[in-house]
Structures are given as C-alpha cells and as structure tokens.
GUSEBA-921337 format. One record per residue: z, x, y of N, C-alpha, C, CB in turn. Coordinates in steps of 0.1 Angstrom, whole numbers, padded with zeros to 4 digits, always signed. Glycine has a CB too. Example, Ala and Ser with C-alpha at 12.3 -4.5 7.8 and 13.67 -1.06 7.14 Angstrom:
<pts>
+0078+0132-0057+0078+0123-0045+0078+0132-0033+0090+0113-0045 +0071+0128-0022+0071+0137-0011+0079+0129+0000+0057+0141-0006 
</pts>
This chain:
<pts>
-0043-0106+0966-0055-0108+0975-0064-0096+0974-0050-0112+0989 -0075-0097+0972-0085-0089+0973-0084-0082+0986-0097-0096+0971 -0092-0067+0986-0090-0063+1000-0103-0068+1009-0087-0047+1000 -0116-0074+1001-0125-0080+1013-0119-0089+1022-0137-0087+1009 -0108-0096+1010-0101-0112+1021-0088-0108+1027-0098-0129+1011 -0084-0093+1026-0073-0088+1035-0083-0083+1048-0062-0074+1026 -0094-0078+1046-0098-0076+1061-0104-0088+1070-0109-0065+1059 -0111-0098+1061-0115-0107+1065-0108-0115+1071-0120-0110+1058 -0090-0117+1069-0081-0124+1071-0078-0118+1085-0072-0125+1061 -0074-0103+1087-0070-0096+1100-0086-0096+1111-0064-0078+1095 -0090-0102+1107-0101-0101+1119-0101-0116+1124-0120-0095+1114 -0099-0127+1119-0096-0140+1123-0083-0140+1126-0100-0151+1113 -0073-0132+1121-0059-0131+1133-0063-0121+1139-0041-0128+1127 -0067-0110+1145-0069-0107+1157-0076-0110+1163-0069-0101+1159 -0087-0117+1162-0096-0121+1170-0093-0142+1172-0112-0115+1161 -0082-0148+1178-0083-0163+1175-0092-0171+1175-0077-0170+1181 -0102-0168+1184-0111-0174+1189-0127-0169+1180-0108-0172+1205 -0125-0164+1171-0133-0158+1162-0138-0170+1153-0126-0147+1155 -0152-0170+1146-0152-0176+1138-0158-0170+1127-0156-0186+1142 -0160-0173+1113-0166-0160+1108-0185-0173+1104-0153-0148+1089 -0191-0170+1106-0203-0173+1102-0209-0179+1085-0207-0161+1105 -0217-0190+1084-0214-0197+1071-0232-0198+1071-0201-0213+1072 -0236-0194+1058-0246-0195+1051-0250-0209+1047-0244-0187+1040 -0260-0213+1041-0262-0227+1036-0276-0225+1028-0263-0238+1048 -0279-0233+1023-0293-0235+1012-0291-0222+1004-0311-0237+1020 -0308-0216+1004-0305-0210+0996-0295-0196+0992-0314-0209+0995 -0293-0191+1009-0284-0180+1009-0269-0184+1005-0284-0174+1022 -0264-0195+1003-0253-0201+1005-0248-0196+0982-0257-0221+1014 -0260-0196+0978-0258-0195+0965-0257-0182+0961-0267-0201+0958 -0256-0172+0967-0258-0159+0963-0248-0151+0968-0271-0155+0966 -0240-0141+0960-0230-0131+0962-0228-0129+0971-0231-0120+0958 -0221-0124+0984-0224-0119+1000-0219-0109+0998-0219-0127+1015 -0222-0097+1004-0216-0086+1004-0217-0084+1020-0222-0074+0994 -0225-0093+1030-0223-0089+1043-0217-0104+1048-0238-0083+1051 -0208-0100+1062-0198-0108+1066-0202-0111+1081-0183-0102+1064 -0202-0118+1087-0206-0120+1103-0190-0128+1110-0224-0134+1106 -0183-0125+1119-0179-0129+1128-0181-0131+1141-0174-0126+1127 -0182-0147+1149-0183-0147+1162-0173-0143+1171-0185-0157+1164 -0172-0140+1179-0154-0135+1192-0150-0143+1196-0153-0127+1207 -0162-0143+1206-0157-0148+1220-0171-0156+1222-0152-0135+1234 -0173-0172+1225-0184-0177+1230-0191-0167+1245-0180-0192+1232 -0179-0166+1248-0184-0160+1265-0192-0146+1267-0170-0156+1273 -0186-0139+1251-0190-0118+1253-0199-0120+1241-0172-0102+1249 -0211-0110+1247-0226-0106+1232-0221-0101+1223-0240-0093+1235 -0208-0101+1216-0202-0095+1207-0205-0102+1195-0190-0095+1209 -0209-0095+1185-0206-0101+1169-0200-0089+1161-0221-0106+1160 -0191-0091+1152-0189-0079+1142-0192-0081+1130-0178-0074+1140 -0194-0072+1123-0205-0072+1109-0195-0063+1099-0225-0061+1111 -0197-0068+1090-0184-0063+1079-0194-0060+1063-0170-0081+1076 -0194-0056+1056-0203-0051+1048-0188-0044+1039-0218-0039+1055 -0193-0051+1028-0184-0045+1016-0198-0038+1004-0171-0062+1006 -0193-0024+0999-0204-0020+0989-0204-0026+0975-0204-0004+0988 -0208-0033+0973-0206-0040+0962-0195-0044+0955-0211-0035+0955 -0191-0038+0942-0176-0045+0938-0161-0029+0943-0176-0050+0915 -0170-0019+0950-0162-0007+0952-0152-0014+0967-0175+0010+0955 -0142-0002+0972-0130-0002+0977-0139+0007+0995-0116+0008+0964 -0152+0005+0992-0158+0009+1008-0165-0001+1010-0166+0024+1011 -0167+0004+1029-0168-0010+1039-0174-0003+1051-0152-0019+1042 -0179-0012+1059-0183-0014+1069-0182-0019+1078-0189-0015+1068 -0174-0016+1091-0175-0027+1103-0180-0022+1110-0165-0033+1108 -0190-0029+1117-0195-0025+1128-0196-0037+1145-0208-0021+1122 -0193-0036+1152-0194-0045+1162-0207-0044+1165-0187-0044+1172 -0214-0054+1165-0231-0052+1174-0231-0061+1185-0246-0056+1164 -0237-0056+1194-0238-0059+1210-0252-0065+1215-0236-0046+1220 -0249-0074+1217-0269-0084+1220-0271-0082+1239-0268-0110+1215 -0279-0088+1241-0284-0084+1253-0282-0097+1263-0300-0078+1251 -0271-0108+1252-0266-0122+1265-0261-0131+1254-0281-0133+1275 -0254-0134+1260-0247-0142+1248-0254-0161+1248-0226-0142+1253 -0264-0159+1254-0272-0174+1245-0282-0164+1238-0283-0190+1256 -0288-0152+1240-0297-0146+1227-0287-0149+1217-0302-0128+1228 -0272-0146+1212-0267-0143+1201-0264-0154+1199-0257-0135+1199 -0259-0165+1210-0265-0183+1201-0276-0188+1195-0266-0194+1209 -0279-0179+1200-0294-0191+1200-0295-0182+1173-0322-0177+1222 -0292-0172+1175-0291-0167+1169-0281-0167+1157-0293-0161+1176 -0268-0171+1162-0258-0178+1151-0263-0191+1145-0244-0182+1159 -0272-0200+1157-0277-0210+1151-0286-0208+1143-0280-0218+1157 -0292-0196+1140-0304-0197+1135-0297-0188+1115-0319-0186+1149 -0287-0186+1120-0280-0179+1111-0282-0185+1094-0266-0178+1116 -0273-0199+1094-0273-0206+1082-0284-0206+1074-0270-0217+1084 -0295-0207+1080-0311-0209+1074-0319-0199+1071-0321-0216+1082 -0314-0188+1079-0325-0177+1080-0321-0162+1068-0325-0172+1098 -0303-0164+1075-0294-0150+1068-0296-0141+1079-0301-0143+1050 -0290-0128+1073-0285-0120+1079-0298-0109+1088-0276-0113+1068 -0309-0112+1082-0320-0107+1095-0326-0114+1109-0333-0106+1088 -0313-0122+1116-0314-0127+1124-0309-0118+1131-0312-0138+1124 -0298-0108+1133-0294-0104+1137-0296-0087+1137-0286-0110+1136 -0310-0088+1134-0314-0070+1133-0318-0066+1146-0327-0064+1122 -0319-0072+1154-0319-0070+1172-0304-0067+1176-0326-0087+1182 -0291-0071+1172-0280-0063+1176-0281-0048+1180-0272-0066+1166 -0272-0044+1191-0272-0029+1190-0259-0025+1186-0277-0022+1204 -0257-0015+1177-0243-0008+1172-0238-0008+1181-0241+0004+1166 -0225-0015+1187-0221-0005+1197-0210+0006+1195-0216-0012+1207 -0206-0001+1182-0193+0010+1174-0193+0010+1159-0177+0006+1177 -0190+0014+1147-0195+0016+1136-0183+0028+1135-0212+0020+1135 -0175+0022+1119-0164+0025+1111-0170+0027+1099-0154+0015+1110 -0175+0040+1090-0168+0034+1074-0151+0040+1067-0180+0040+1062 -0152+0028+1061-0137+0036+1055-0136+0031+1038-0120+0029+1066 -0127+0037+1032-0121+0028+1022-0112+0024+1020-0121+0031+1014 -0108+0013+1015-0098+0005+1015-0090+0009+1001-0103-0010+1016 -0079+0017+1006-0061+0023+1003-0055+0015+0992-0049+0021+1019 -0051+0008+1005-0034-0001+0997-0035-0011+1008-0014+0009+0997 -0028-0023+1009-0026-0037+1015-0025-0035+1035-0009-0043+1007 -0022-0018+1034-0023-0023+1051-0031-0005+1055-0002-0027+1061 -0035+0001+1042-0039+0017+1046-0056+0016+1044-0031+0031+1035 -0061+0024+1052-0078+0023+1050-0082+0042+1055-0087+0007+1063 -0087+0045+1048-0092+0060+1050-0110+0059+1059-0095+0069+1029 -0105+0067+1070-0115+0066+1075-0124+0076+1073-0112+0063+1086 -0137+0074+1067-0147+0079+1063-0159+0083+1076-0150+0069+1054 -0166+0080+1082-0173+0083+1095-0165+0072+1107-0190+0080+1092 -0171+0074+1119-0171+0067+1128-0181+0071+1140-0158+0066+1131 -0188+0058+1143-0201+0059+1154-0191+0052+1169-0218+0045+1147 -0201+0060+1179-0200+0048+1188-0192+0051+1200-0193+0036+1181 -0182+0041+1201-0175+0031+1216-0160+0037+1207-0179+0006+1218 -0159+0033+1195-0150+0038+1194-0141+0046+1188-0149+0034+1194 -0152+0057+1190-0146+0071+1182-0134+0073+1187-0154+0086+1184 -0132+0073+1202-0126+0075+1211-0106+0070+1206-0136+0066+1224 -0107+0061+1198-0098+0051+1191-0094+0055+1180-0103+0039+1188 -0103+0059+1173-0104+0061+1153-0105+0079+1158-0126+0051+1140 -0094+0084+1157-0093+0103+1154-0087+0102+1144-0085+0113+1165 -0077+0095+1132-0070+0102+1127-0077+0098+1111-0055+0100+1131 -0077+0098+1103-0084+0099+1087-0077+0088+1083-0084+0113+1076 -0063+0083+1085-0055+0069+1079-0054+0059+1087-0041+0071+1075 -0056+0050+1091-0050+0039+1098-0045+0027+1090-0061+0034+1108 -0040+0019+1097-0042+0003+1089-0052-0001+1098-0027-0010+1090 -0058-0016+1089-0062-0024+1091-0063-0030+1105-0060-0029+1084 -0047-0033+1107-0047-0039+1120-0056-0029+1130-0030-0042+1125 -0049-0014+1125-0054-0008+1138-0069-0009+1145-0053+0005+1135 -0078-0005+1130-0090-0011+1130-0098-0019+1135-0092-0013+1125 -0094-0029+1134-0097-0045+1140-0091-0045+1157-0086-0060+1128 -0082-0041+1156-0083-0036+1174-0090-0027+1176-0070-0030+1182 -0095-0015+1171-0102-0010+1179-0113-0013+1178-0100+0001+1180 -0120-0018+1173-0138-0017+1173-0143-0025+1181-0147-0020+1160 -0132-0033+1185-0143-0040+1201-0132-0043+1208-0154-0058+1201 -0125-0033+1215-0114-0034+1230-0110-0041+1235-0116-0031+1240 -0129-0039+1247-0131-0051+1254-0134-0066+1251-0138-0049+1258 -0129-0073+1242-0136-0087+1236-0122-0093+1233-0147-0085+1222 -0113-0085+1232-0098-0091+1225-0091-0098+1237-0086-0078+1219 
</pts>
C-alpha cells in the first residue's frame, strides 16, 4: 500500500464519522495531490492532507471555519468548484513530515494547536491523526 493510502486509511479509522470529500466533472479527471476530510457534521473542522507530488512529504493540516453550515454550505459546493472553496478555512494546526516506513513519519515543521502534541521528530501515523484535531475525536 502506498503511504498516501496508509495515511488516508488512519484518518477514516480515527476519525468514524469522517468522510473524505469526492471531486466530480472536470476535477474528478485530474491527479489529486490534495485530500479533504469531513469529522464531525456537528464541529467547523475539516482536515487537509496534501501529498508533494510523487515524493514521501505531506501535509496535514486541520482548518477551522467560522460554523459548521459555512463549511456545509461549502463541502457542497466542493465537487464542482475543487479545492478553492475552502481558502476561507483558518489553520488551526499544521504538520509537515515525511513518510518513513508503514507506521514512522519524521516530523518536519509544526504550526498551531498542536505543537503542544508533536515535540518529538518521530511519531507514527496514528499518533498524528490524534493529535491534529483533539477536540473533534
């Protein structure tokens, strides 16, 4: 398994109620290197996943909207529009790292909410995916 669909897999098991976001027309035909997951219908949460092209670094970031019907109104608008629907999100936390081996990821910077989480330069995955949004799990 690739490691975009080893991270992509641990964010839909830690998150159950997650969904990850689906393109259509014309975006639907073209490479994705960026990823959207929903949480929680209830919390302004989305997390944003960015792989750098065909390399072993990445991006997650949780972004925080200002109500969770702005970020509906905004998932709906997702499929048609793509990923500049959601440039009103605010960071609330921001990881990069690179991706190791099947459960190790080197952590490269960290913004945010959850520096506070991410101190040590190795984690797994799992760890990751718990920490970048706490409150939402």
């Amino acid at each position: 398994m690739e490691a975009i669909d080893l991270i992509r897999s641990e964010i839909k098991s830690y998150f159950p109620e997650s969904s990850e976001l689906q393109l259509s027309g014309y975006f639907a035909k073209h490479l994705r290197f960026n990823f959207y997951f929903s949480l929680k219908a209830s919390r302004p949460y989305l997390l944003y996943l960015n792989v750098d092209g065909d390399s072993n670094r990445f991006v997650l970031k949780c972004l925080e909207f200002h109500s969770t019907d702005i970020l509906q109104n905004l998932i709906e608008s997702y499929p048609e529009f793509g990923s500049k629907v959601f440039n009103i999100g605010q960071p609330k936390s921001t990881v990069s790292f690179i991706y190791l081996s099947e459960n190790r990821i080197s952590v490269q910077n960290v913004k945010g909410s959850v520096a506070e989480y991410v101190q040590v330069q190795q984690i797994t995955i799992q760890d990751l995916v718990a920490r970048i949004a706490p409150e939402v799990a």
